[in-house]
MARBABA-496253 format. One record per residue: residue number from 1; residue in three letters; z, y, x of N, C-alpha, C, O in turn. Coordinates in steps of 0.1 Angstrom, whole numbers. Atoms other than C-alpha are relative to their C-alpha. Example, Ala and Ser with C-alpha at 12.3 -4.5 7.8 and 13.67 -1.06 7.14 Angstrom:
2
i 1	aa ALA	n_up 0	n_north -12	n_east 9	ca_up 78	ca_north -45	ca_east 123	c_up 0	c_north 12	c_east 9	o_up 7	o_north 12	o_east 19
i 2	aa SER	n_up 0	n_north -11	n_east -9	ca_up 71	ca_north -11	ca_east 137	c_up 8	c_north 11	c_east -8	o_up 9	o_north 22	o_east -3
***
This chain:
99
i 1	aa UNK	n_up 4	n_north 14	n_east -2	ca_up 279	ca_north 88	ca_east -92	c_up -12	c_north -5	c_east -9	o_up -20	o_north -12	o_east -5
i 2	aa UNK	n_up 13	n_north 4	n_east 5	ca_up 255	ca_north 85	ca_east -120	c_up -11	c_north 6	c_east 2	o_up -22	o_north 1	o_east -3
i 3	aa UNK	n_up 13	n_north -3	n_east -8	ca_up 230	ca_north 106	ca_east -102	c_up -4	c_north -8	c_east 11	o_up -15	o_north -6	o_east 13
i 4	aa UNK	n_up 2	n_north 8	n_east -8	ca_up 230	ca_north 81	ca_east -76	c_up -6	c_north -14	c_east -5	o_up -13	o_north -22	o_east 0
i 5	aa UNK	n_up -1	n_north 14	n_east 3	ca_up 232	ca_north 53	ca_east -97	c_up -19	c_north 2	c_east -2	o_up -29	o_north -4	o_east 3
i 6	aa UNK	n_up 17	n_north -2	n_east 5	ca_up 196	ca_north 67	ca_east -113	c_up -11	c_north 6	c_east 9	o_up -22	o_north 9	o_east 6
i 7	aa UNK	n_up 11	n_north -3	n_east -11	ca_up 180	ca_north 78	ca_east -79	c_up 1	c_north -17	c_east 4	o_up -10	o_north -22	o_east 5
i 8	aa UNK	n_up 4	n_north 11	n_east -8	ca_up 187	ca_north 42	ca_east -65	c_up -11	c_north -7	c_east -12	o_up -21	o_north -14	o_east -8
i 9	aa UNK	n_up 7	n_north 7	n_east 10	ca_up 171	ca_north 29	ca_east -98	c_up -14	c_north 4	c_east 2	o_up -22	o_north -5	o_east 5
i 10	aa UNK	n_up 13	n_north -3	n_east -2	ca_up 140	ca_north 48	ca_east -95	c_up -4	c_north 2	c_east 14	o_up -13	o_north 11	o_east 16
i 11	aa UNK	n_up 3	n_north 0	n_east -10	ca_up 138	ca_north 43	ca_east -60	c_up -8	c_north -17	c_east 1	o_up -19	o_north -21	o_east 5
i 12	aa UNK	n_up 6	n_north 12	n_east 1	ca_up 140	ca_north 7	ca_east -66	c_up -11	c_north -6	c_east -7	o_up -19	o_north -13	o_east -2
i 13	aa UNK	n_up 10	n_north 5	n_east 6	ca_up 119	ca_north -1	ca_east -96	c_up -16	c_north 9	c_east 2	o_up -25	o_north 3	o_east -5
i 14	aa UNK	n_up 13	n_north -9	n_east -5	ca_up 88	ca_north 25	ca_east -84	c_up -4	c_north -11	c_east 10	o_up -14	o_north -17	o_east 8
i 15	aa UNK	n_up 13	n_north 14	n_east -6	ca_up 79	ca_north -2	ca_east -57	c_up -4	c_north -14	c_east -9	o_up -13	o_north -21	o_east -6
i 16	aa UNK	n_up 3	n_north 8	n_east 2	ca_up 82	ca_north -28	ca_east -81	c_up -11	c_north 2	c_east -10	o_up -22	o_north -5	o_east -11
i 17	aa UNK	n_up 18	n_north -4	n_east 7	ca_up 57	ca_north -9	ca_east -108	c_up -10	c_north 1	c_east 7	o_up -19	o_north -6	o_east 3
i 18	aa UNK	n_up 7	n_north 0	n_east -9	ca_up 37	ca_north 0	ca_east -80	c_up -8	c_north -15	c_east 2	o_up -20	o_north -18	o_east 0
i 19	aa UNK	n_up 4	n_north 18	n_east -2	ca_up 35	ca_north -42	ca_east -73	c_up -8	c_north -4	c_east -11	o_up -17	o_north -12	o_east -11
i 20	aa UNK	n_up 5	n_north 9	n_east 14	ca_up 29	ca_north -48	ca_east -109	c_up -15	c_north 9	c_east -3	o_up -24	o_north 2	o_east -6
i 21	aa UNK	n_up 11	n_north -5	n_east 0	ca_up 1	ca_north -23	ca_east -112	c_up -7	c_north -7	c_east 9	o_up -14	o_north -16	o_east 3
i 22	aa UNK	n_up 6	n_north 3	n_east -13	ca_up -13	ca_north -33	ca_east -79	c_up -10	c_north -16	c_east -3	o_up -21	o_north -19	o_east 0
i 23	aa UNK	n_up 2	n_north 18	n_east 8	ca_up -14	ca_north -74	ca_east -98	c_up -8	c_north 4	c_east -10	o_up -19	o_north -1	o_east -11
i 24	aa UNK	n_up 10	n_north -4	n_east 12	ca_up -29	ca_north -57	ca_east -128	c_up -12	c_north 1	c_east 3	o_up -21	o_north -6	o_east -3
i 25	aa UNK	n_up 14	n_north -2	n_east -4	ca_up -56	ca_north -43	ca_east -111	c_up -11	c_north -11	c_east 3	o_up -23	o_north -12	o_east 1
i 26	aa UNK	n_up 10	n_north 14	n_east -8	ca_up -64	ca_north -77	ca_east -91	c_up -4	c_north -8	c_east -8	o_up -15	o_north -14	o_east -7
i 27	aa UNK	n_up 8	n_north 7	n_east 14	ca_up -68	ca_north -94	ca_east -122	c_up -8	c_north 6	c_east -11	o_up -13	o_north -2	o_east -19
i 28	aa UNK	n_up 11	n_north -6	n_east 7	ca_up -88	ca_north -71	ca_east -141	c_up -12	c_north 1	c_east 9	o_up -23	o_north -1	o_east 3
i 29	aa UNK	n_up 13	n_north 9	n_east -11	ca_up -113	ca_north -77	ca_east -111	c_up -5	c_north -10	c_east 0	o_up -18	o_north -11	o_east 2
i 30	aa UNK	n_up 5	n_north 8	n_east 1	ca_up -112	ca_north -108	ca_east -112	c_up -7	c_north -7	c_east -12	o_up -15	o_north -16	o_east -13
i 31	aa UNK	n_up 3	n_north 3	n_east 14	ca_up -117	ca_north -112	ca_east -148	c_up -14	c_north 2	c_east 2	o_up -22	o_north -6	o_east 1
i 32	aa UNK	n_up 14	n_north -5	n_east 3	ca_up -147	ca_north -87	ca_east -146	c_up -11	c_north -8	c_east 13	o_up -23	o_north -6	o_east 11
i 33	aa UNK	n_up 2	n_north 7	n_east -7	ca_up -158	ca_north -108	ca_east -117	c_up -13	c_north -16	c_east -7	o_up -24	o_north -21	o_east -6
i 34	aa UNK	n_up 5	n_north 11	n_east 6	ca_up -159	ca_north -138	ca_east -138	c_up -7	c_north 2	c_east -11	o_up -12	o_north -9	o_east -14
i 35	aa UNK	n_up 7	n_north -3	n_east 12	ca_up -178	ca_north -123	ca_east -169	c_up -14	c_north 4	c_east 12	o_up -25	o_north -2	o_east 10
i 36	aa UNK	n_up 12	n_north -1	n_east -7	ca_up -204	ca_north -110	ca_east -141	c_up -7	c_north -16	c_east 2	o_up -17	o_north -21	o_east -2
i 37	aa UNK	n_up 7	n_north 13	n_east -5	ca_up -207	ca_north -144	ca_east -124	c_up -4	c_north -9	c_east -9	o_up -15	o_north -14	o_east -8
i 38	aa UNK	n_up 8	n_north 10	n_east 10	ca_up -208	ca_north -165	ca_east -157	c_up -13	c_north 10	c_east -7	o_up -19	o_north 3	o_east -15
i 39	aa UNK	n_up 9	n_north 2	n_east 6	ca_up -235	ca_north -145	ca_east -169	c_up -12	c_north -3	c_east 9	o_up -23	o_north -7	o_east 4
i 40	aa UNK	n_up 11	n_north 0	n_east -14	ca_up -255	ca_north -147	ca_east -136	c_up -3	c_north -15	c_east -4	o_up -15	o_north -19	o_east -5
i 41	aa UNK	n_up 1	n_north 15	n_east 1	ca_up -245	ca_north -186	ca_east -143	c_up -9	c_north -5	c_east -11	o_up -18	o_north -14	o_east -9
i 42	aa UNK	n_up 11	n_north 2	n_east 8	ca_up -264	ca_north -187	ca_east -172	c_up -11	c_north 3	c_east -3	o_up -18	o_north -2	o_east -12
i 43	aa UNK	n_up 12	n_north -2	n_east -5	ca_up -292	ca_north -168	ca_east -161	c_up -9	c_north -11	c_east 12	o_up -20	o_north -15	o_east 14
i 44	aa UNK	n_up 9	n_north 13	n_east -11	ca_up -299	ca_north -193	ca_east -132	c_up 1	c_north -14	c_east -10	o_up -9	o_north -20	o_east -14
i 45	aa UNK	n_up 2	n_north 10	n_east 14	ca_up -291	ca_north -221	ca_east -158	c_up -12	c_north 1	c_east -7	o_up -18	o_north -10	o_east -5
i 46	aa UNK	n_up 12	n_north 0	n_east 6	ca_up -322	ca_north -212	ca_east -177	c_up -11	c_north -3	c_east 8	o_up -19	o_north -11	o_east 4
i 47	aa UNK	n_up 8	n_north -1	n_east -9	ca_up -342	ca_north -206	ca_east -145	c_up 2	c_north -18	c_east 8	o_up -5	o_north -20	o_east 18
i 48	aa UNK	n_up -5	n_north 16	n_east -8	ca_up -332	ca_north -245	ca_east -131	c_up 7	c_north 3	c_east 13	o_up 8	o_north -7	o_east 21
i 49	aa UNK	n_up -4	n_north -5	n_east -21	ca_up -318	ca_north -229	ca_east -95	c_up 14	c_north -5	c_east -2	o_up 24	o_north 1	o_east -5
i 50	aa UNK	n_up -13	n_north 9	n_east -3	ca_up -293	ca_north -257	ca_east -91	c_up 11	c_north 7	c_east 15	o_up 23	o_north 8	o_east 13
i 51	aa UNK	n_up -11	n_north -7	n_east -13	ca_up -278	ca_north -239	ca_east -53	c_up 6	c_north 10	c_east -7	o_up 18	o_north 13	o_east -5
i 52	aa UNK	n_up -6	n_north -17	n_east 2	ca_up -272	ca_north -206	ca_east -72	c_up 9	c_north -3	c_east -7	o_up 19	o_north 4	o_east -8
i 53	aa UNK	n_up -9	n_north 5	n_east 14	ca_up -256	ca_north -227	ca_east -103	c_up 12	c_north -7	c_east 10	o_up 24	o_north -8	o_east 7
i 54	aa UNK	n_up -13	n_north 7	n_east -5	ca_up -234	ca_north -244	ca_east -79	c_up 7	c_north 9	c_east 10	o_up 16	o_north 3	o_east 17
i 55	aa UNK	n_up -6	n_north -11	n_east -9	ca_up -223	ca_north -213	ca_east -58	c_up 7	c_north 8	c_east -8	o_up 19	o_north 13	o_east -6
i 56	aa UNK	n_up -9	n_north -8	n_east 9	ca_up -217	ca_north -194	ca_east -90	c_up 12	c_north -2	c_east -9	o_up 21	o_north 6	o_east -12
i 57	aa UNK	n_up -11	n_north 12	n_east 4	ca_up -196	ca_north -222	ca_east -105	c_up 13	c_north -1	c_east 12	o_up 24	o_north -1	o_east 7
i 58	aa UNK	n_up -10	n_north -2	n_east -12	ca_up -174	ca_north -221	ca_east -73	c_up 3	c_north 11	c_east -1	o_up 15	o_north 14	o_east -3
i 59	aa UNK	n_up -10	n_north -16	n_east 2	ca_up -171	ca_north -184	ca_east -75	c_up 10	c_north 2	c_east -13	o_up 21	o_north 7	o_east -13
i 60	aa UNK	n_up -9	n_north -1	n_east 12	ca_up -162	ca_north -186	ca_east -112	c_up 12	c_north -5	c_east -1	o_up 21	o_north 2	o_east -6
i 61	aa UNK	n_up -11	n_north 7	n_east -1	ca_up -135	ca_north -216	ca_east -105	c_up 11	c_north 10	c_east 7	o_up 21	o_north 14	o_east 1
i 62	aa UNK	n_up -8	n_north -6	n_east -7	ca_up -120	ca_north -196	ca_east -76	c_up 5	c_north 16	c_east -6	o_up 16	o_north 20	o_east -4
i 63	aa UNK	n_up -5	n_north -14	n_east 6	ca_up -118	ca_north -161	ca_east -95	c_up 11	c_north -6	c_east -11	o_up 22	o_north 0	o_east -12
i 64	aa UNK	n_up -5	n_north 7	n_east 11	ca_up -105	ca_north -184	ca_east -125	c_up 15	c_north -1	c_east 11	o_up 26	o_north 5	o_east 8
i 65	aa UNK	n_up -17	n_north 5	n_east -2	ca_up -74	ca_north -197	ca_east -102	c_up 6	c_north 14	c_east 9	o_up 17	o_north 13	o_east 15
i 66	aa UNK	n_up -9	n_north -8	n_east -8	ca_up -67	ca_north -162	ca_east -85	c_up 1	c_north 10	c_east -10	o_up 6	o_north 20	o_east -6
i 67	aa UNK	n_up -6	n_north -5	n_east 12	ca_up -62	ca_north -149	ca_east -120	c_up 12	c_north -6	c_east -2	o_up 22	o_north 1	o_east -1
i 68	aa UNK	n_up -13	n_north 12	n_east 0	ca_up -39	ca_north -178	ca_east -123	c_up 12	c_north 3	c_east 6	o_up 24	o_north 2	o_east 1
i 69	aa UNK	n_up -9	n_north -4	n_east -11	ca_up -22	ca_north -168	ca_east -92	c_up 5	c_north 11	c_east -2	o_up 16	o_north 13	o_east 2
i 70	aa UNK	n_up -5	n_north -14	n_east 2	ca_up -18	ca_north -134	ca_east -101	c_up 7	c_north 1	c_east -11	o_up 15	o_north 10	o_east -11
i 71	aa UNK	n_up -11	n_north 3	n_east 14	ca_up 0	ca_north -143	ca_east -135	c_up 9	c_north -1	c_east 3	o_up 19	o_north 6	o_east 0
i 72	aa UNK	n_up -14	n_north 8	n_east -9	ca_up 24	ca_north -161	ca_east -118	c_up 9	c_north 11	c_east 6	o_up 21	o_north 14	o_east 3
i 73	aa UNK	n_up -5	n_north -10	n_east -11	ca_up 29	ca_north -136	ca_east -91	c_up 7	c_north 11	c_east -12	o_up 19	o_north 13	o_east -12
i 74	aa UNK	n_up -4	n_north -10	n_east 11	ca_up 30	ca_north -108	ca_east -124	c_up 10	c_north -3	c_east -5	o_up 19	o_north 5	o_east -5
i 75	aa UNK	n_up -12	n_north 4	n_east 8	ca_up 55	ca_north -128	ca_east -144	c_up 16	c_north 2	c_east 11	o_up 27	o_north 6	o_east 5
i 76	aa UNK	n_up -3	n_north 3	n_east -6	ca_up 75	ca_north -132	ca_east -113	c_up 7	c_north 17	c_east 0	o_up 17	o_north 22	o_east -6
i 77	aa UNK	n_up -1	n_north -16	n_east -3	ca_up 75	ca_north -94	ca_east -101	c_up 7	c_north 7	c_east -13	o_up 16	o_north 15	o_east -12
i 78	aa UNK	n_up -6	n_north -8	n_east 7	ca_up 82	ca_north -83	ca_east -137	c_up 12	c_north -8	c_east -5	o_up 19	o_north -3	o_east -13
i 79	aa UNK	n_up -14	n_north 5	n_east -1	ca_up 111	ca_north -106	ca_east -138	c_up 11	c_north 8	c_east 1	o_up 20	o_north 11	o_east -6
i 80	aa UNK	n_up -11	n_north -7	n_east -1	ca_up 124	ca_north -89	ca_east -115	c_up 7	c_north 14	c_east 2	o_up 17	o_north 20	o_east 6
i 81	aa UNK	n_up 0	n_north -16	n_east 0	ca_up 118	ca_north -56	ca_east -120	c_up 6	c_north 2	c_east -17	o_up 8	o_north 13	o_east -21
i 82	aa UNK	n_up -9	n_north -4	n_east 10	ca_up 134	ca_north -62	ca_east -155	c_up 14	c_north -3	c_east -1	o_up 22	o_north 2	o_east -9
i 83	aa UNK	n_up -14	n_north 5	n_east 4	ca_up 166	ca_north -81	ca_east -146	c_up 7	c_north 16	c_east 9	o_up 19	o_north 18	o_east 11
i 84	aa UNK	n_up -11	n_north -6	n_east -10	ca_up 172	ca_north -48	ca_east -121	c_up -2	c_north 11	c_east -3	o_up 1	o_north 20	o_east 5
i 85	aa UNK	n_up 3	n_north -10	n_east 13	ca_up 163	ca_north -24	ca_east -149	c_up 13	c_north 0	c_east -4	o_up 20	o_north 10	o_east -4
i 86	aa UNK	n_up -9	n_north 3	n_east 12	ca_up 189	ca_north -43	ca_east -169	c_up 16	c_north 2	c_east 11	o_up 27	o_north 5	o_east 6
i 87	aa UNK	n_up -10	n_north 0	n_east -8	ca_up 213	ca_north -44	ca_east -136	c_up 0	c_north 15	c_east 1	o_up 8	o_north 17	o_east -8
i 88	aa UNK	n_up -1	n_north -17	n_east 2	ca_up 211	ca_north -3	ca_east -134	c_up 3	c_north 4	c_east -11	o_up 10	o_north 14	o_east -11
i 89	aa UNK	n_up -3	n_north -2	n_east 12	ca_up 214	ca_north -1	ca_east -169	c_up 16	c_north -2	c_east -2	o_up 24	o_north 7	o_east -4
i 90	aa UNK	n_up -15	n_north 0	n_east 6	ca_up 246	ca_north -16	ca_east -175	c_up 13	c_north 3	c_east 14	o_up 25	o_north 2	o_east 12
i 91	aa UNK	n_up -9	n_north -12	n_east -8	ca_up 260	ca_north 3	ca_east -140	c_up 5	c_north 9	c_east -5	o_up 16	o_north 13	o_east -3
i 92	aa UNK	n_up 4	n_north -13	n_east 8	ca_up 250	ca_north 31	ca_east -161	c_up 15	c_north -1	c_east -10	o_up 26	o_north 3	o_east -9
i 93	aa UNK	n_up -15	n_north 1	n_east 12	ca_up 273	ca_north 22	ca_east -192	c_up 11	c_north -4	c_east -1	o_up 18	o_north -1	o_east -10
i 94	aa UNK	n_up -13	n_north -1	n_east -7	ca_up 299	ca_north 10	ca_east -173	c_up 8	c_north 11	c_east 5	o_up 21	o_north 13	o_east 6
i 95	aa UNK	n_up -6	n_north -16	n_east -9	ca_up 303	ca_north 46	ca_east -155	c_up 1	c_north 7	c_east -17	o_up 12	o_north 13	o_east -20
i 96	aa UNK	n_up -4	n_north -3	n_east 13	ca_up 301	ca_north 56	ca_east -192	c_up 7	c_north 0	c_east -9	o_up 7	o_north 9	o_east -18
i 97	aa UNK	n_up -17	n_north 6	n_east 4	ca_up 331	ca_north 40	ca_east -202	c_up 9	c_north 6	c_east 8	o_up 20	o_north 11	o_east 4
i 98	aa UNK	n_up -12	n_north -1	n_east -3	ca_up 348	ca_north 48	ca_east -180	c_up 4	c_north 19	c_east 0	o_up 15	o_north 25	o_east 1
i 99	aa UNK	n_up -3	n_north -14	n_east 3	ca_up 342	ca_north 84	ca_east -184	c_up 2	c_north 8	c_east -11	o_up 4	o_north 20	o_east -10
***
């Protein structure tokens, strides 16, 4: 039974690392996103190119809230890939007890 218990565990939490990597990644994009675009922002800032300053300002905002979103979503995901850590875990030392 505790071979089972520890294949369903790493059955289950492997898609949720997978998820949580997958969010990691999206936000380290968007980060590096936003360090590209604000410097571009303050290259056209210098130069006066008000369209480009207001296109890059929009990109920066929108990368800014899908960082945001991806936090969320990450806090979320590793919720619950820790409460079902913690739920295998104490299967685990229950079967432990009793053996």
């Amino acid at each position: 039974q505790q071979y089972a218990i520890l294949t369903a565990k790493a059955e289950s939490l492997s898609s949720l690392k997978a998820r949580i990597s997958t969010i990691e990644e999206g936000i380290t994009k968007r980060e590096q996103d936003v360090g590209r675009n604000t410097q571009e922002l303050l290259e056209a800032s210098v130069k006066g190119k008000a369209l480009e300053i207001r296109k890059l300002s929009q990109s920066v905002n929108e990368a800014k809230a899908g960082i945001e979103k991806l936090f969320a979503e990450l806090e979320t995901v590793t919720t619950e890939h820790d409460a079902k850590a913690s739920e295998f875990d104490q299967q685990l030392n229950e079967l432990a007890e009793i053996s």
